[in-house]
C-alpha positions as CSV (number, residue, x, y, z in Angstrom):
1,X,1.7,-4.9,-147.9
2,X,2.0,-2.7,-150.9
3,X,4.3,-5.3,-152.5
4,X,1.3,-8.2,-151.5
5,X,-1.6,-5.6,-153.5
6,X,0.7,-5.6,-156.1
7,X,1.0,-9.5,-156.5
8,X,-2.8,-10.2,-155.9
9,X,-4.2,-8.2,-158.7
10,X,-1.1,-8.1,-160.9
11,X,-2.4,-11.2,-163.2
12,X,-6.1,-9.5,-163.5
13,X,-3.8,-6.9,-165.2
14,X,-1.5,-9.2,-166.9
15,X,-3.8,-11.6,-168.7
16,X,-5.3,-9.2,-171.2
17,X,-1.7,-8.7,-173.1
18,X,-0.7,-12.5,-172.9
19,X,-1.7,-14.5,-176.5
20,X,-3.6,-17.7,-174.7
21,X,-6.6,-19.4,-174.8
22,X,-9.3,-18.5,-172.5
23,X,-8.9,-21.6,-170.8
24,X,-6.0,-21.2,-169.8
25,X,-6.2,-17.6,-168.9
26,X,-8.4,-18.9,-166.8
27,X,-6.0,-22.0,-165.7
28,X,-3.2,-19.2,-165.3
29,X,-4.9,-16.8,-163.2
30,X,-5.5,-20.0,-160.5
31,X,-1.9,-20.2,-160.0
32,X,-0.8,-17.4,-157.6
33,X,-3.9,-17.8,-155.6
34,X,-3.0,-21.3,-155.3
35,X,0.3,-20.5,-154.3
36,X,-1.4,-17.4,-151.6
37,X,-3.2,-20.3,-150.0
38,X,-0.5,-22.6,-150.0
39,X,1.8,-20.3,-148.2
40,X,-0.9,-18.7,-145.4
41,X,-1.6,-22.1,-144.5
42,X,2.0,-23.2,-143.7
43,X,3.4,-20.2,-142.7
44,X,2.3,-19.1,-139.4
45,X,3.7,-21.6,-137.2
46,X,7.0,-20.9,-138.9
47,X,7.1,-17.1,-138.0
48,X,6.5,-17.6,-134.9
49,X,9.4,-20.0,-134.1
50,X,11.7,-18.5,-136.2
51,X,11.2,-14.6,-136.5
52,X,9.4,-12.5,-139.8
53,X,12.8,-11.7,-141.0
54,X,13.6,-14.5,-142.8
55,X,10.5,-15.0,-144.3
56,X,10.2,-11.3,-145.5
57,X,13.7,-11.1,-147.2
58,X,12.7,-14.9,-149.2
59,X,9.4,-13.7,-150.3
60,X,10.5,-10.4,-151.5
61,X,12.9,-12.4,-153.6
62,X,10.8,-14.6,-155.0
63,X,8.2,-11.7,-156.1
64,X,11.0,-9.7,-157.3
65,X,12.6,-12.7,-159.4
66,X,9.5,-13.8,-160.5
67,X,8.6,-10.0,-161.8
68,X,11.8,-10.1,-163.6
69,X,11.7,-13.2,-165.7
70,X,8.1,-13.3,-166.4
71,X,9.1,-11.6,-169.6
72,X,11.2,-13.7,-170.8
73,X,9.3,-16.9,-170.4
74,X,7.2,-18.0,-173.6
75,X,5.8,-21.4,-172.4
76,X,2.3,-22.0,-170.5
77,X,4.0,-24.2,-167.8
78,X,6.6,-21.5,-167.5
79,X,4.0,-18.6,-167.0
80,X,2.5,-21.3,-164.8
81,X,5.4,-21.4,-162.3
82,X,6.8,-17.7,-162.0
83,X,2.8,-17.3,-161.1
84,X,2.8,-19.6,-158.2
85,X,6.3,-18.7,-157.0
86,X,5.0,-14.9,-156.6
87,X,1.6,-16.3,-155.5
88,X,3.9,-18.4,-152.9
89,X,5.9,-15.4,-152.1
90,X,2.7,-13.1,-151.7
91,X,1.3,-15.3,-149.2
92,X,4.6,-15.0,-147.3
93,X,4.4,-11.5,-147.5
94,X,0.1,-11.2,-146.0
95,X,1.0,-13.0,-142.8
96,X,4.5,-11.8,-141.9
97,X,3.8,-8.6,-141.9
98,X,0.6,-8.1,-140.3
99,X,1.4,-10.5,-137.4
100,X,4.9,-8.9,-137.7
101,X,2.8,-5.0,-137.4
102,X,0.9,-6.8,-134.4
103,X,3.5,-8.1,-132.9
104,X,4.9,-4.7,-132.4
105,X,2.0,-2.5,-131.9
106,X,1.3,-4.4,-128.3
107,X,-1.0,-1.0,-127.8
108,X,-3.1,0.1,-131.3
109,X,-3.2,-3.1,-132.9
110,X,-6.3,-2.6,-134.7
111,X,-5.2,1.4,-136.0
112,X,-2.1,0.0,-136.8
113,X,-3.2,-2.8,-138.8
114,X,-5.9,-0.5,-140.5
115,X,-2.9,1.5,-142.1
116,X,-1.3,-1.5,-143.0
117,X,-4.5,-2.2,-145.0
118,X,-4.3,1.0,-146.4
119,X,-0.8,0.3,-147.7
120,X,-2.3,-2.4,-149.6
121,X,-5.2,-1.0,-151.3
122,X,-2.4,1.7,-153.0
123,X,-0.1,-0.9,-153.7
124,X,-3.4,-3.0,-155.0
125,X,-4.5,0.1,-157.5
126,X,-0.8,0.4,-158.9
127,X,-0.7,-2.4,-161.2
128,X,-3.7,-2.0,-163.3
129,X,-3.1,1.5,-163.2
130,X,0.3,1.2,-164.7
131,X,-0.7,-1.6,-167.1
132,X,-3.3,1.4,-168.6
133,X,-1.2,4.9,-168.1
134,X,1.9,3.4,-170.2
135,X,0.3,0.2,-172.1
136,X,0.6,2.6,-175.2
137,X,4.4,3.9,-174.2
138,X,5.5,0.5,-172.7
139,X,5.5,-3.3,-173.6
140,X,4.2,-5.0,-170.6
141,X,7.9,-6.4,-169.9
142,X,8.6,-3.3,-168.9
143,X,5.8,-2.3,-166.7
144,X,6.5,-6.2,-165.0
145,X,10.5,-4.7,-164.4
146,X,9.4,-0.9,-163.3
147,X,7.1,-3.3,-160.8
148,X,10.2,-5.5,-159.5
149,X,11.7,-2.4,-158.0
150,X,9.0,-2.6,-155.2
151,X,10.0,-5.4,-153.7
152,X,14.1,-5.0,-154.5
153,X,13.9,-1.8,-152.8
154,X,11.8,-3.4,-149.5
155,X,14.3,-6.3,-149.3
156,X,17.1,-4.1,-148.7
157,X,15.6,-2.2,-146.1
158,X,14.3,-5.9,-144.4
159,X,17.8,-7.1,-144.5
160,X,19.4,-4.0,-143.0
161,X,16.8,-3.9,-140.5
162,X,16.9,-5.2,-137.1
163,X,13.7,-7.6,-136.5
164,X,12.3,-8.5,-132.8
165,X,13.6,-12.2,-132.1
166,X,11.1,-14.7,-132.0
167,X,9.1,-15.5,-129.0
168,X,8.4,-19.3,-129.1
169,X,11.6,-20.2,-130.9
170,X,11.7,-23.2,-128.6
171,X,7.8,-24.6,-128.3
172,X,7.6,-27.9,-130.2
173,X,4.9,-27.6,-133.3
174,X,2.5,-29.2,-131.8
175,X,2.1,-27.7,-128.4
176,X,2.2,-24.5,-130.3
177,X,-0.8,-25.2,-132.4
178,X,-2.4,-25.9,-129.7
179,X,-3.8,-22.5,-129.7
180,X,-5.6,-23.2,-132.8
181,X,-8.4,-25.4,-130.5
182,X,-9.6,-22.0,-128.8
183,X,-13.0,-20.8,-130.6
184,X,-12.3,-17.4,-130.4
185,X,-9.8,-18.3,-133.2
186,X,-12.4,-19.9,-135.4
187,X,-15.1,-17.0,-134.6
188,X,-12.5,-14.2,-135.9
189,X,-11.5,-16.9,-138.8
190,X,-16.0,-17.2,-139.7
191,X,-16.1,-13.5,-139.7
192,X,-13.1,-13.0,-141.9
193,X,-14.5,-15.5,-144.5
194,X,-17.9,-13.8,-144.9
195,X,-16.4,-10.3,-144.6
196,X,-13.2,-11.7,-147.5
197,X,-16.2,-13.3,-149.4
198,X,-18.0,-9.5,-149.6
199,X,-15.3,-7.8,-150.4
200,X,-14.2,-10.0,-153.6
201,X,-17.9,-10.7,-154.8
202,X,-18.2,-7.0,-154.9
203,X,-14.9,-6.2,-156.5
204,X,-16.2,-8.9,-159.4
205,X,-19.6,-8.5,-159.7
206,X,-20.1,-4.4,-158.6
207,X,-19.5,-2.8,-162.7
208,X,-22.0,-5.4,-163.8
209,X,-24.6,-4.7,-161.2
210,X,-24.5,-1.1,-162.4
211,X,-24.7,-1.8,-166.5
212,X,-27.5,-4.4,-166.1
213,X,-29.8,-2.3,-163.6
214,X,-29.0,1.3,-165.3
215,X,-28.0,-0.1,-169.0
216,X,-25.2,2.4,-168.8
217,X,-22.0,1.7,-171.1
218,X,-19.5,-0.4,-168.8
219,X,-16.8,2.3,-168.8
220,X,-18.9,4.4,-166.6
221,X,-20.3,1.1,-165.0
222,X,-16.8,0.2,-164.0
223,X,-16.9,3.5,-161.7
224,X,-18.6,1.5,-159.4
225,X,-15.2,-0.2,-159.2
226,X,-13.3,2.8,-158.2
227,X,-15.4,4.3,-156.1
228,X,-15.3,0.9,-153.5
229,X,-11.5,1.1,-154.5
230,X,-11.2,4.3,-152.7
231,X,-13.4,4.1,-150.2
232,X,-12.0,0.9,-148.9
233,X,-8.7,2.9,-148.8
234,X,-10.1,6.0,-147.2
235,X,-12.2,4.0,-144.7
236,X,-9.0,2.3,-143.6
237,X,-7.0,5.6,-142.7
238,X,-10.4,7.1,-140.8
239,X,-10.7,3.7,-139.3
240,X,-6.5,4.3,-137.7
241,X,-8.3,7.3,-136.5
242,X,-11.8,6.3,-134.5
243,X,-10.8,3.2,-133.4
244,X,-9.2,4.8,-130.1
245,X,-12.4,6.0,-129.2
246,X,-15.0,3.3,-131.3
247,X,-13.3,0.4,-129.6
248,X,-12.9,-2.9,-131.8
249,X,-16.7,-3.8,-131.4
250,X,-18.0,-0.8,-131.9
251,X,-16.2,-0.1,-135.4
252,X,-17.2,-3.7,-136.3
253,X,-20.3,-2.9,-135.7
254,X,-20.6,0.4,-137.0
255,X,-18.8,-1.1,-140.5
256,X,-21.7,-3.7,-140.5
257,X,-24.2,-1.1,-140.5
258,X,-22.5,1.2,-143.2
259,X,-22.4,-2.2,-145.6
260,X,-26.4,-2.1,-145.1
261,X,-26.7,1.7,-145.5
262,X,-25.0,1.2,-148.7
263,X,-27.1,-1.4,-150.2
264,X,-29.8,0.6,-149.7
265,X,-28.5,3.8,-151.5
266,X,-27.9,1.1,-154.3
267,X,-30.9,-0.2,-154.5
268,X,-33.0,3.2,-154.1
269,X,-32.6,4.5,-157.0
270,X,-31.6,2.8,-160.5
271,X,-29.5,5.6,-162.2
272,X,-25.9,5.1,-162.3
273,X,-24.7,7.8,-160.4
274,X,-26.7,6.9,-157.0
275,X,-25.8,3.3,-157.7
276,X,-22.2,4.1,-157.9
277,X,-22.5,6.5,-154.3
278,X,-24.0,3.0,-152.7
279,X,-21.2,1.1,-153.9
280,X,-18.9,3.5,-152.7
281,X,-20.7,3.5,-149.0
282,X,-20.2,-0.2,-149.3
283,X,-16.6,0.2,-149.6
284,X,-16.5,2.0,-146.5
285,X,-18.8,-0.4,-144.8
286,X,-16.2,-3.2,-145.5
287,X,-13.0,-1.1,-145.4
288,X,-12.1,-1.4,-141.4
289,X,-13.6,-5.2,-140.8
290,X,-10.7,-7.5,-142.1
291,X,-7.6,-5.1,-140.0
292,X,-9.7,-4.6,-137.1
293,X,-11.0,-8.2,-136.3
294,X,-6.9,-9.0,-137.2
295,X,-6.2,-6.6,-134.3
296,X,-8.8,-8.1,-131.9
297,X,-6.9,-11.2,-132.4
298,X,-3.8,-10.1,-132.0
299,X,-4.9,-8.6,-128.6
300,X,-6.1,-11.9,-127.2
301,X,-3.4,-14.3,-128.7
302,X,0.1,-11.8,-128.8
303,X,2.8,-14.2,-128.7
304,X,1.4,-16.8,-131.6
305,X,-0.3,-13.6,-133.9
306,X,1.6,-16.0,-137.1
307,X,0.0,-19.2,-136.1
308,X,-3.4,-17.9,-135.6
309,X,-3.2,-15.3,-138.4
310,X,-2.2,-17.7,-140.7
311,X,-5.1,-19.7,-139.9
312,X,-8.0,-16.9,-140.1
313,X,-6.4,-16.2,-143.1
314,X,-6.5,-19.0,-144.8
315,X,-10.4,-19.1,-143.7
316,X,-10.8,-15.9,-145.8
317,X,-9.3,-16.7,-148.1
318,X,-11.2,-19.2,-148.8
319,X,-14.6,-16.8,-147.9
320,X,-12.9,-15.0,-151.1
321,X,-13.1,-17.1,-153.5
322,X,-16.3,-18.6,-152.9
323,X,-18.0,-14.7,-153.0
324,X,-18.0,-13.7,-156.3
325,X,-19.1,-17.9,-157.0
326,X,-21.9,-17.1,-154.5
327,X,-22.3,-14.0,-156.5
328,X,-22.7,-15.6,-160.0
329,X,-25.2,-18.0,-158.8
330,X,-27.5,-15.0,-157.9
331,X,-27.1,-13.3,-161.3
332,X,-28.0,-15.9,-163.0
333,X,-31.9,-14.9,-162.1
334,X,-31.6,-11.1,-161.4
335,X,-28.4,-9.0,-161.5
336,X,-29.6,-7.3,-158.4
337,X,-29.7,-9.9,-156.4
338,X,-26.2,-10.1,-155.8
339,X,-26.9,-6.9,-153.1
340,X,-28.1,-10.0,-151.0
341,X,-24.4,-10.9,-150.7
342,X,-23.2,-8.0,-149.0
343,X,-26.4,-8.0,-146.7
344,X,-26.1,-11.5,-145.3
345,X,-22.3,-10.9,-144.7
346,X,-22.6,-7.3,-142.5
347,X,-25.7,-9.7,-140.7
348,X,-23.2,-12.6,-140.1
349,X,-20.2,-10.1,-138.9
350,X,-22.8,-8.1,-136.7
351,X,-23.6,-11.5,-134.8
352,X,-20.2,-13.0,-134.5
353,X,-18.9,-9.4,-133.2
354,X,-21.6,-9.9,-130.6
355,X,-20.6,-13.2,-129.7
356,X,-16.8,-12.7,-129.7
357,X,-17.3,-9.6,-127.7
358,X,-19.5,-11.8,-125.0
359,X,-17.0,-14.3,-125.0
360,X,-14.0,-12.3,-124.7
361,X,-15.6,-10.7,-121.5
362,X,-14.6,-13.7,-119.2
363,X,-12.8,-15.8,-121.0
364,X,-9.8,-18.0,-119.4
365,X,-6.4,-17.2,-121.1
366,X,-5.7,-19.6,-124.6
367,X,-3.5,-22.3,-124.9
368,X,0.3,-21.5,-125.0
369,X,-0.3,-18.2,-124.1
């Protein structure tokens, strides 16, 4: 999951030292979320019949390949193709191992899944923060190779590793997706898209909320950036910690309410510095939602976690790039008015928590199960 942070911010970092167009910057920067999409969509039926080894070791090869000859490709359609094969391989990557995590933590899912989150937002800081500590040491060929080692390094531990054998390895496809027709699937998959759609309209949008409301340069502005960086991190690791005695529904709920506290220490005050604190307290808010409702998932459906993770994931990813759209559209009459984003998403994941939890209570066992 460090590897997957890597990969999902790496062309954000990338595209400021490649000599293109704008357009197809733009263009470029589509590819590995096409190939992320691509791969969570077809995926999960796969690790469940055939085991999250496989898939590990060929997505950590395609990232790590892909890493390595980046810098030696000079062509657009080039470019083009390493970024969807490490887009492909990061979407790999997502699934496997979080329904691999929940497919071993039969008790802790959620906590367990939280850390796994956590391991992402370090490995999601890494590559910008490289790009800036040696862009004026380093060409960016060599920051893309220092990067490679990641997932080199993880594929030799998957392939010496022993991995659980797969559960269904004999259930036809389509008896298998089956399970996809229980709404408790499609509940957990509406949740993640508003809670995905959040997340990334904040990420985009938080740095100019900041500089349009407080007119502050958009160095400090970007601290809004950081602060929900670490905060999603932090709230992850406390999240491993109260969920034990929170329960799932409670932390969902609790997270909710933190997104609204947030927004409302944003919109107190309009200096930069209390801004930035509301941002942060956003962060947190949204920091345990996406692991946790992964977790409650995993708990109801624990023998097809790829098939059904790969379709809630697909849903948010979707959620996440429609947020920062949703976002823009708001600006476009008030910078402020993006705050309404996060507001109506911690309403919509209060109220399907509610209803999951209701329905969960007596529910009959899924399909396939």
């Amino acid at each position: 999951m460090f590897v997957f942070g890597v990969v999902l911010l790496l062309m954000g970092s990338l595209l400021p030292t490649l000599k293109i167009s704008s357009a197809r910057a733009g263009s470029l920067g589509s590819f590995p979320l096409i190939g992320i999409l691509t791969a969570t969509i077809l995926i999960g039926p796969v690790l469940d019949r055939t085991g999250a080894k496989a898939a590990l070791a060929v997505s950590l090869a395609l990232i790590g390949t892909a890493l390595v000859v980046m810098p030696a490709l000079e062509s657009f359609p080039a470019l083009a193709a390493a970024a969807l094969i490490y887009g492909l391989g990061g979407g790999v990557l997502n699934t496997a191992t979080n329904a691999l995590i929940a497919s071993l933590n039969t008790s802790g899912r959620g906590a367990a899944l939280n850390l796994l989150g956590f391991s992402f937002s370090l490995g999601a800081v890494t590559a910008p923060l490289l790009m800036s500590l040696l862009a004026s040491r380093f060409p960016p060929s060599i920051v893309l190779r220092i990067l490679a080692v990641a997932p080199a390094a993880v594929l030799v531990a998957v392939l010496a590793l022993r991995f659980p054998p797969p559960v269904l390895s004999g259930v036809p496809l389509r008896s298998l997706l089956k399970v996809l027709n229980h709404p408790i699937v499609w509940l957990i998959a509406s949740l993640l898209f508003f809670e995905s759609g959040d997340e990334n309209c904040m990420f985009v949008w938080a740095g100019r909320v900041v500089k349009d409301v407080t007119h502050v340069a958009a160095g400090r502005a970007d601290l809004a950036l950081v602060g929900l960086a670490i905060a999603l991190g932090v709230g992850r690791l406390l999240a491993a910690v109260w969920l034990e005695g929170l329960g799932s529904r409670n932390l969902l709920l609790l997270s909710a309410a933190v997104t609204i506290v947030g927004v409302i220490v944003a919109r107190s005050h309009q200096s930069a510095g209390v801004m930035i604190a509301g941002f942060a307290v956003i962060g947190l808010g949204l920091s345990a939602t996406f692991p946790t409702a992964l977790g409650v998932l995993g708990d109801r459906f624990p023998n097809e976690t790829g098939t059904v993770f790969g379709a809630v994931m697909a849903a948010a990813l979707a959620g996440g790039s429609s947020g920062p759209l949703v976002g823009g559209w708001l600006a476009e009459s008030r910078s402020a008015k993006i705050l309404l984003v996060p507001v109506t998403a911690a309403v919509a994941i209060a109220i399907l928590t509610l209803t999951i939890s209701r329905m969960s209570r007596n529910a009959p066992e899924p399909p396939g199960t």
